[in-house]
N, C-alpha and C positions, 0 to 999 in steps of 0.2 A: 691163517695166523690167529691167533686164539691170544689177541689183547688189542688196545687200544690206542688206534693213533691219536694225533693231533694236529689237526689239519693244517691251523694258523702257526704252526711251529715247523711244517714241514716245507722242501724247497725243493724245485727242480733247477736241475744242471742246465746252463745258459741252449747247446746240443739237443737238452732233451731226452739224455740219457740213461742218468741217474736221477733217485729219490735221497734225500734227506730227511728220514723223519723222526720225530720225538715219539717214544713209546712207553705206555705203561701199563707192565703186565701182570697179569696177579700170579705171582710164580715169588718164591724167596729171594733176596739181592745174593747176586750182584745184579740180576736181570732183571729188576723190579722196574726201574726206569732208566731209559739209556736214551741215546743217538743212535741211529743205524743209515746208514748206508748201503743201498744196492741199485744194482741196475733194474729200471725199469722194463716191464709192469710188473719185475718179481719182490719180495720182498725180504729174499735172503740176504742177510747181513756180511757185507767183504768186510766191511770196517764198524765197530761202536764202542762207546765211551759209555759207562754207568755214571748214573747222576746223583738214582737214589731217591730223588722226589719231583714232583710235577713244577716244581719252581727252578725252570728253567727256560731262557728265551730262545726265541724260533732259530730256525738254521739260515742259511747264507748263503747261496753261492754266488761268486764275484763274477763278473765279463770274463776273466780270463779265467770260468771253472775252478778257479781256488775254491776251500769249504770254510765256512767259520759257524763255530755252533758256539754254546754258552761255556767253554775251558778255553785256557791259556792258549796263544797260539803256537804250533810246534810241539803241543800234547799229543803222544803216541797213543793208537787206538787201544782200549784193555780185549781188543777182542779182534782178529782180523789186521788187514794193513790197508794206508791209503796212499795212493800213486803221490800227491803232493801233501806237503806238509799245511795244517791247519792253519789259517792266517787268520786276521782280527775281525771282529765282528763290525757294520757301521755304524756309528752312535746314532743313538735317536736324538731329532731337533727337539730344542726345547719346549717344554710343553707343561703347564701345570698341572695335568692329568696326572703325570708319571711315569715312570717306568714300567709296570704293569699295564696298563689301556696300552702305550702307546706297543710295549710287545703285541699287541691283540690283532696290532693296522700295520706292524712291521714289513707285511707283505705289500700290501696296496702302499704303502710310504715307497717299497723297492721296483714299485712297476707303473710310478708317472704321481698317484696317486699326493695330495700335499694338503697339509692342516688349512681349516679357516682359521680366521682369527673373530676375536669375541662375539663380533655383529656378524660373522657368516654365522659361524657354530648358531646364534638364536634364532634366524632367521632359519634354516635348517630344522633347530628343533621346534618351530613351530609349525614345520609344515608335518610332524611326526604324531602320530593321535596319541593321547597321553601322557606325551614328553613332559617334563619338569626336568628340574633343576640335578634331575638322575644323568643327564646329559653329561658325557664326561669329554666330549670331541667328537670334529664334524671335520670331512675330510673331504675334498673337492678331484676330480680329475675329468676332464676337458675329453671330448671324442678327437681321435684322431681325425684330423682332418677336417675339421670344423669346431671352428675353437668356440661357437654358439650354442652349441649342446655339450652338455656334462652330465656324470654322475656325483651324487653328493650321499655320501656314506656319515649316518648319525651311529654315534657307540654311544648305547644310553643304558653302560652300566650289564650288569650280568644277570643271568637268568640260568643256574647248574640243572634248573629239573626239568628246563623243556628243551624244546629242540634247536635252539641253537647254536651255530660252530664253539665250541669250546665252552659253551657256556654263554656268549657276547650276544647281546641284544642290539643286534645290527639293524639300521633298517635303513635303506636304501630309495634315492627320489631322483626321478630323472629331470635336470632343466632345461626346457628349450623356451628360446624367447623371454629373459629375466623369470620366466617363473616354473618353479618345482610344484612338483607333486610325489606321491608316493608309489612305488613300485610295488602293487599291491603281489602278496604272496610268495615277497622273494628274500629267500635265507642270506643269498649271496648275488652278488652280480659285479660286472667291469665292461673293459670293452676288449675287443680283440683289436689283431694289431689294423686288421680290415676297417675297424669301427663298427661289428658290427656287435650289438646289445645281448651278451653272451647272461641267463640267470639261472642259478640252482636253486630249485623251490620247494616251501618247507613240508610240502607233501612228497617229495624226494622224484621231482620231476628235472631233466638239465634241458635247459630252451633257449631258442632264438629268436630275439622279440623285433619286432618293429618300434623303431623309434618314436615312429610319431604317431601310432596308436597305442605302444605298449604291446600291443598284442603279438602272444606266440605264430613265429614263421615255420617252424620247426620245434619238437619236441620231443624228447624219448622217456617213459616213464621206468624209473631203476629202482620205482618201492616194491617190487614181486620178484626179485629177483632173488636167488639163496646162493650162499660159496658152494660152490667145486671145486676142493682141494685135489692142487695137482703138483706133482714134484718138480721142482723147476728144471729145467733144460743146464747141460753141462757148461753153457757158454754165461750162465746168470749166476754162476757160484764161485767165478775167480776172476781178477784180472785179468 
């Protein structure tokens, strides 16, 4: 696929099925930026909507596999068709950040993940090296299964020229025992439904850490890796 997704705007189907994601490709509109939908792991388009430009928020899917992306709900797709009709996106809680940051955590908001409020978020950004007042939200979400350990996700503002997801200068501290610390090397992290300390790191490694050292249990590195285009199978190109 010769463009670019976006990761924090993209959703999988409750099944595990389908991708939702926002693209934007350097090709003339109408296909410049859209919504696409396909079944996973292909990324052929049954369904997309043109947008037009990158100011648009992540996609959606409900419990019951409904889709909602940034249009009207009940917009028909300009491109392809979709088994149910588009339904409403879920409001972001309120936040002085905004609308913008908080599309950024829209996913970890839909998968347990919940705002601090003013003395979490500082205390957060203090445990983050060079934090200031760049700190735009601090986001808390508890290990399954042990409501003593969490992860504490700091958004401290954006960063477009290096390598962060979309740009979001994320940075990630695991607490156990009242006290955080930093997850050192990790672009992204959560937990699974196991609890167990799932992080993709910004040398482009996905690992499985030990809680209470941090330390990688499992690791696979996917920075040497190159595409092999291949044409998708006839069951990933239709309903």
């Amino acid at each position: 696929m010769h463009a670019k997704l976006y990761p924090r705007r993209c959703a999988v189907s409750p099944d595990g099925t389908l991708l939702c994601a926002f693209v934007l490709a350097s090709r003339p509109a109408p296909w410049d930026a859209y919504y696409a939908v396909s079944k996973l792991p292909w990324l052929t388009a049954l369904a997309a909507w043109r947008i037009g430009s990158t100011w648009a928020p992540p996609c959606q899917f409900h419990d019951d596999g409904s889709l909602a992306i940034g249009v009207a709900p009940g917009t028909p797709p300009d491109h392809g068709s979709l088994p149910k009709p588009l339904t409403a996106l879920t409001p972001y809680p309120p936040s002085p950040a905004g609308p913008f940051a908080m599309g950024d955590v829209a996913g970890e908001l839909r998968r347990g993940w919940t705002l601090l409020d003013g003395a979490g978020q500082a205390r957060a950004a203090a445990s983050v090296p060079a934090a200031s007042a760049a700190v735009l939200l601090a986001l808390r979400r508890p290990r399954p299964g042990d409501a003593g350990t969490a992860l504490v996700l700091v958004h401290a503002g954006h960063d477009f020229a290096g390598h962060a997801v979309e740009g979001v200068e994320a940075h990630y501290l695991l607490e156990r025992g009242g006290e955080q610390r930093l997850l050192e090397g990790a672009a992204w992290a959560d937990w699974d439904g196991q609890g167990r300390l799932l992080v993709t790191t910004r040398d482009g490694a996905l690992e499985v850490r030990d809680v209470a050292a941090a330390a990688p249990l499992w690791s696979h590195d996917l920075a040497g890796m190159q595409p092999d285009p291949a044409p998708p199978p006839d069951w990933a190109t239709r309903w």
